[in-house]
C-alpha positions in Angstrom: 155.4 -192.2 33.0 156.5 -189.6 35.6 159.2 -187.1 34.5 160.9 -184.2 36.3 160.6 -181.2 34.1 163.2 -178.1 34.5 162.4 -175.1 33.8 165.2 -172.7 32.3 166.0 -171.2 35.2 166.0 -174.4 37.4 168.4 -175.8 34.7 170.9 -172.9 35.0 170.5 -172.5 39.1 171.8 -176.0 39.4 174.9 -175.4 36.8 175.5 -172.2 38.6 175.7 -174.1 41.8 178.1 -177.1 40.4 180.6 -174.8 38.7 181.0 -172.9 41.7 181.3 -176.0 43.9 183.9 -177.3 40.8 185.7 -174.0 40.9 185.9 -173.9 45.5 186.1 -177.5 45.5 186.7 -179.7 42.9 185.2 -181.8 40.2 184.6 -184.4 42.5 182.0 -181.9 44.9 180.1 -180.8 41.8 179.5 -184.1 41.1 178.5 -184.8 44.1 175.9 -181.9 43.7 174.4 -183.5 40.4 174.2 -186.2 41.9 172.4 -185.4 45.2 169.8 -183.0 42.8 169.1 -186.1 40.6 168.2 -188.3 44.2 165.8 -185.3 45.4 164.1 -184.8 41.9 163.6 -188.5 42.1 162.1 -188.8 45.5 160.0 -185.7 44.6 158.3 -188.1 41.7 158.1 -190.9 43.7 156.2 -188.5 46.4 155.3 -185.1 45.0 153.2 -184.2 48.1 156.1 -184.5 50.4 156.9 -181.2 49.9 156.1 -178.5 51.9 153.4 -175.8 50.1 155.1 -172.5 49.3 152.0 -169.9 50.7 153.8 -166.4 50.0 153.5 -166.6 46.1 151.4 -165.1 43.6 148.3 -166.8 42.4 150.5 -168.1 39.2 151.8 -170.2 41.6 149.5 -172.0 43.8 150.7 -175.3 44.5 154.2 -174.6 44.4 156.1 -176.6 47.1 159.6 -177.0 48.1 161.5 -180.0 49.4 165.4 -180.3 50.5 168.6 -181.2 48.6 169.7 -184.4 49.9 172.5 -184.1 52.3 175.1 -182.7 52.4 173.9 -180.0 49.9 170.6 -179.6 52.3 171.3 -175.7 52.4 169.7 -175.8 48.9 165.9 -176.3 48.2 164.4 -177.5 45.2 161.0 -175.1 44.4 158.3 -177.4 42.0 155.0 -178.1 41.3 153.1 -181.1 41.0 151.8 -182.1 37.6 149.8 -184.9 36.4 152.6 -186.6 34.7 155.4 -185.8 37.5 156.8 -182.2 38.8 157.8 -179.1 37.1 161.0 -177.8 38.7 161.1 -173.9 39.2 163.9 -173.4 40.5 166.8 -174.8 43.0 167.8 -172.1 45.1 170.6 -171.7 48.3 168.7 -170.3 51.6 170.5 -167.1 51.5 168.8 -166.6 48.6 165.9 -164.2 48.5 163.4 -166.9 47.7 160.6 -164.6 47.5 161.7 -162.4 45.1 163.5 -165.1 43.1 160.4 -167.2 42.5 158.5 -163.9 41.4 
């Protein structure tokens, strides 16, 4: 059985993202935002190759790839790597993030 597995860090990126989206918004946007994460992550193990392969990390990370937030969160971009038994989430970062550094 397939199975999207957060790391940590993926875990808390997403929270961070849905309480500032509750806090700007509303409930009803960060809800939104689970939501819209929860339809990626399940497209991405339905599909784990869709995403396009991350080639500026370190060797630790070979294979990573990275795929887009359903709309209309598409400014975010969820960072994984395919396993055997589904995808191991890195992280879930904005684009304005420093995505280099972040990953490292």
């Amino acid at each position: 059985m397939s199975a999207a597995r957060l790391r940590p860090r993926a875990q808390q990126d997403i929270d961070a993202a849905a309480d500032w989206y509750a806090a700007e918004e509303g409930l009803d946007l960060a809800l939104r935002f689970y939501a819209a994460v929860e339809a990626t992550l399940e497209l991405l193990l339905e599909q784990p190759r869709i995403g396009a392969r991350v080639t500026w990390v370190s060797s630790r990370l070979l294979g990573c790839r990275h795929w887009t937030v359903a709309q209309p969160f598409g400014v975010w971009q969820v960072y994984y790597l395919k396993r055997d038994d589904g995808i191991e989430v890195l992280r879930v970062l904005h684009g304005a993030r420093d995505v280099p550094r972040e990953l490292e």
